[in-house]
C-alpha positions as a LaTeX table, in Angstrom:
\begin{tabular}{lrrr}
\hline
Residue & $x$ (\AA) & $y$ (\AA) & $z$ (\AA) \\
\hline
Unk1 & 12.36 & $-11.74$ & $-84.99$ \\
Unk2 & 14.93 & $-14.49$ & $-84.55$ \\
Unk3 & 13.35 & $-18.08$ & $-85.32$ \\
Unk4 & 15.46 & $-20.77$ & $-83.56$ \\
Unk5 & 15.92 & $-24.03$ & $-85.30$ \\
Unk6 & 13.37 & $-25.50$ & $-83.17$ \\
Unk7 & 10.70 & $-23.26$ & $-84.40$ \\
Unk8 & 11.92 & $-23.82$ & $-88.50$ \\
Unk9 & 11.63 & $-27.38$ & $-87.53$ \\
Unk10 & 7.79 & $-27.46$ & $-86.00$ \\
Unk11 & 7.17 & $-24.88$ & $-89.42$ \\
Unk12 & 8.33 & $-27.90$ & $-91.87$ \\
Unk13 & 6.69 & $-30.91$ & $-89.97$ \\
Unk14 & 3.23 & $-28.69$ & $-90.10$ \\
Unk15 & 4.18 & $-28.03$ & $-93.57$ \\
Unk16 & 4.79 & $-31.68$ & $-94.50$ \\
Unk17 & 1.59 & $-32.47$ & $-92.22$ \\
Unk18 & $-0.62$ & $-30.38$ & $-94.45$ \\
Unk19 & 1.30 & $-32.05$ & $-97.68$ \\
Unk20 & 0.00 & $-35.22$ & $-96.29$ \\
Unk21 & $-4.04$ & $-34.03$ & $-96.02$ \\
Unk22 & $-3.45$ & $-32.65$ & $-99.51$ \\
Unk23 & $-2.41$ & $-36.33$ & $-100.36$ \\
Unk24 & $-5.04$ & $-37.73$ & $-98.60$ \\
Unk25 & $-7.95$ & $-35.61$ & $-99.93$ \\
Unk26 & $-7.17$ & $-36.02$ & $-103.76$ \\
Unk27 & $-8.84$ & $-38.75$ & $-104.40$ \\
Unk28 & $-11.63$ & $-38.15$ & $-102.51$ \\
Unk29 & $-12.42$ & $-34.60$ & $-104.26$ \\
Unk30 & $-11.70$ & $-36.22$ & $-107.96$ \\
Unk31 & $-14.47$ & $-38.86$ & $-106.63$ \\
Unk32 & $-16.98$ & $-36.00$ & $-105.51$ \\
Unk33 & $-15.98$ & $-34.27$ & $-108.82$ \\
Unk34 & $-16.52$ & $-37.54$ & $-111.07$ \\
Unk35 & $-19.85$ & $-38.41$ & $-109.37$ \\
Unk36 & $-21.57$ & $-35.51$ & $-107.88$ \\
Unk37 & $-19.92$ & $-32.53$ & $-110.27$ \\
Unk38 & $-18.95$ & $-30.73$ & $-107.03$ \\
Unk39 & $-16.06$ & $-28.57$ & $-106.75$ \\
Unk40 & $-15.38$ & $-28.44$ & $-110.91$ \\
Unk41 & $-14.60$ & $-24.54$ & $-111.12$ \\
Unk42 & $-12.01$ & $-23.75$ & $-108.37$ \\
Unk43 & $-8.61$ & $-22.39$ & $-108.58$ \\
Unk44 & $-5.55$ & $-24.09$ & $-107.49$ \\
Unk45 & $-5.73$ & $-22.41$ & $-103.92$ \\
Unk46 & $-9.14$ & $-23.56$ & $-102.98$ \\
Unk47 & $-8.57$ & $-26.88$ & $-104.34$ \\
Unk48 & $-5.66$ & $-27.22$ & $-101.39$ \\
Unk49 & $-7.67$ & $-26.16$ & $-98.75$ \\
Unk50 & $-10.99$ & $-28.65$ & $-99.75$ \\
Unk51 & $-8.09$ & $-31.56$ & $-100.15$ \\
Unk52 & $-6.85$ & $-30.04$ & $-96.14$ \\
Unk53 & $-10.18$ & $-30.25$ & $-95.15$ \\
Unk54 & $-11.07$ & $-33.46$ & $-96.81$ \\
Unk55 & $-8.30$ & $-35.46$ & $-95.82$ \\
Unk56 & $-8.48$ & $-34.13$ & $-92.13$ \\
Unk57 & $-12.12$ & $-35.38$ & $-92.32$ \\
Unk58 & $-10.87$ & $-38.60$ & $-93.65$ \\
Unk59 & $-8.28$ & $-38.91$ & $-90.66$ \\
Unk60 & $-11.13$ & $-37.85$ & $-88.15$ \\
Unk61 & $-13.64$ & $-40.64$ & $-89.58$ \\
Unk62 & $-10.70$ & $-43.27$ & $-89.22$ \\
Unk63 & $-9.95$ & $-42.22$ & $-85.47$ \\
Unk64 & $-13.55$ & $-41.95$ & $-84.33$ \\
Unk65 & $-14.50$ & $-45.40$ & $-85.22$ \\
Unk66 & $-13.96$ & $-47.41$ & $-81.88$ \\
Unk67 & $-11.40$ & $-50.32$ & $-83.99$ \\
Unk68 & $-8.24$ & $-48.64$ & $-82.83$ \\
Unk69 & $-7.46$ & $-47.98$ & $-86.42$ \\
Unk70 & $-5.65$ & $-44.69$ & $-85.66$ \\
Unk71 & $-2.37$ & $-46.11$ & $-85.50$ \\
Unk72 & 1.01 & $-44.72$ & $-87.55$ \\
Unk73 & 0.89 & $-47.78$ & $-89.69$ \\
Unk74 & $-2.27$ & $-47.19$ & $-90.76$ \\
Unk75 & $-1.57$ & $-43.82$ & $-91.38$ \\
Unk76 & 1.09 & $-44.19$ & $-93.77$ \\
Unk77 & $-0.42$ & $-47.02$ & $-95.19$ \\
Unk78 & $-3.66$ & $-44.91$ & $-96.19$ \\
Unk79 & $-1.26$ & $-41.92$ & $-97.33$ \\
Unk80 & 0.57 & $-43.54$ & $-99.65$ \\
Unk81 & $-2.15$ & $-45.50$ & $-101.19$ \\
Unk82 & $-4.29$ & $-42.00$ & $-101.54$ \\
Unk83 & $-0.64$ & $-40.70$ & $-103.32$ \\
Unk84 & $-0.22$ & $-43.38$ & $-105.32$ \\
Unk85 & $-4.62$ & $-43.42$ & $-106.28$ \\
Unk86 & $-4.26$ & $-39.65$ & $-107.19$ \\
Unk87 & $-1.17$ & $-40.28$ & $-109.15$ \\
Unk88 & $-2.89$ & $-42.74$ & $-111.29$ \\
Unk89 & $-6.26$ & $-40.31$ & $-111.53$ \\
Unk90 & $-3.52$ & $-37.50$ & $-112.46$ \\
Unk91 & $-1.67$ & $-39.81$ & $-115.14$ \\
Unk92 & $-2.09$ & $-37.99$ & $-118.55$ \\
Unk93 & $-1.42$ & $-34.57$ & $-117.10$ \\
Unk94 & 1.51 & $-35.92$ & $-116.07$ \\
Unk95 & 2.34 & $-37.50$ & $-119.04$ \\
Unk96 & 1.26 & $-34.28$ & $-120.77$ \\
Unk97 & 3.48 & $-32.09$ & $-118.88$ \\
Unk98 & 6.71 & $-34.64$ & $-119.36$ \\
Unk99 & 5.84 & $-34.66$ & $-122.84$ \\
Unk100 & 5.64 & $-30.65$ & $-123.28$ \\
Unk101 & 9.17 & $-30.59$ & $-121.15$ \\
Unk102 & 10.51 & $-32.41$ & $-123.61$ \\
Unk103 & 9.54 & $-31.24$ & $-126.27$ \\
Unk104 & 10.00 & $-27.28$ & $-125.70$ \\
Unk105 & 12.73 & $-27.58$ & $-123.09$ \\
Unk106 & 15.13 & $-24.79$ & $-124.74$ \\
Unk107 & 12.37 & $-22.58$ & $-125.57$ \\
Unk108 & 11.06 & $-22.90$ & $-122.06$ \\
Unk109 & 14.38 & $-21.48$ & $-120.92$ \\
Unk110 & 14.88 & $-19.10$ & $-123.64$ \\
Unk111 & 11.66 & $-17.21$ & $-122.85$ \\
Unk112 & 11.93 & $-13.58$ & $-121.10$ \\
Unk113 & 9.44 & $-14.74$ & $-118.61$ \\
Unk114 & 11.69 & $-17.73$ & $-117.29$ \\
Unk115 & 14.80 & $-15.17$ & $-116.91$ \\
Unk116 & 12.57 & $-13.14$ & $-114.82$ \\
Unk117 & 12.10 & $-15.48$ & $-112.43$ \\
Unk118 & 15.49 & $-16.95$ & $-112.69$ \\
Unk119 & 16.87 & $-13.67$ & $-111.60$ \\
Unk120 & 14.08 & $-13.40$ & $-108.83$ \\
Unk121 & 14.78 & $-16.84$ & $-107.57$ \\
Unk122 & 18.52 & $-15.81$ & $-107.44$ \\
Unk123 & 17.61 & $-12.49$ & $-105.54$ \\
Unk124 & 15.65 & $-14.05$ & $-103.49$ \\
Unk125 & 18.21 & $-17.13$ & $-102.46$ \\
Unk126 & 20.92 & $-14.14$ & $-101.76$ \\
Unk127 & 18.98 & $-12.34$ & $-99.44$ \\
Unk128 & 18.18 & $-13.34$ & $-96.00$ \\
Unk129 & 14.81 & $-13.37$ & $-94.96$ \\
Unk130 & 15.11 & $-13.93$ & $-91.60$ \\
Unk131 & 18.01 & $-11.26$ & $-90.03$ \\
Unk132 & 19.55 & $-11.17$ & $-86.87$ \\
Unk133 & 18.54 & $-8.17$ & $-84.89$ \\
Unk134 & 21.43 & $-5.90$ & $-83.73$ \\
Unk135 & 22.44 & $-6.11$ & $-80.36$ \\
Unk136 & 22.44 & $-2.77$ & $-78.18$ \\
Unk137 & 26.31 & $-2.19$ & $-78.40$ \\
Unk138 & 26.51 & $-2.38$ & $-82.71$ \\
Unk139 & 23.27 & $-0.08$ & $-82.26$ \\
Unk140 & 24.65 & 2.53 & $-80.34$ \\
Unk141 & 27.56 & 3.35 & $-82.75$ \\
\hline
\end{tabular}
């Protein structure tokens, strides 16, 4: 299967697109958490795909309403300001996980674990995951 640069384009703006309903439905699921103790014992895959569905259902709710608020401006406008809300709802683990960087940077890196995946990530950035297939002549001989 050859993927043409097209395709590896559409696959990163989708990618980015769900990025953006992940931005978008932060806030709203810390909110739902905070005040109606929903959604307090997932895992970090089902918490992406209730911030998906949460920020496509805040998109839907702004497009439905009959103000022609679905424009790109607004868009951007209400994805940075959910990045920038969940960024300050997210503040001490972030300061947390700066400060534990710092702090334990060489034994971070000094750990067998992290040479495992160092050598993984180098495997894996060698190989090529996507190979040409051979044409009829080079399979013949």
């Amino acid at each position: 299967m050859v993927l043409d640069l097209e395709s590896i384009e559409i696959i990163f703006q989708l990618l980015f697109f769900m990025f953006c309903l992940c931005v978008l439905g932060e806030p709203w699921r810390i909110i739902i958490r905070k005040f109606a103790g929903l959604f307090k014992s997932l895992d970090f895959l089902q918490i992406l795909i209730v911030d998906v569905f949460l920020g496509g259902f805040l998109l839907y709710l702004i497009a439905i309403v009959p103000l022609h608020l679905f424009t790109a401006t607004t868009t951007y406008t209400i994805t940075i300001s959910s990045g920038v809300v969940a960024a300050l709802f997210h503040r001490r683990k972030f300061r947390s996980a700066v400060q534990s960087l710092s702090l334990h940077s060489k034994s971070l890196l000094m750990t067998p674990h992290s040479l495992e995946i160092i050598i993984v990530a180098s495997m894996l950035s060698k190989s090529n995951p996507f190979p040409q297939p051979k044409s009829r002549s080079e399979s013949k001989s």
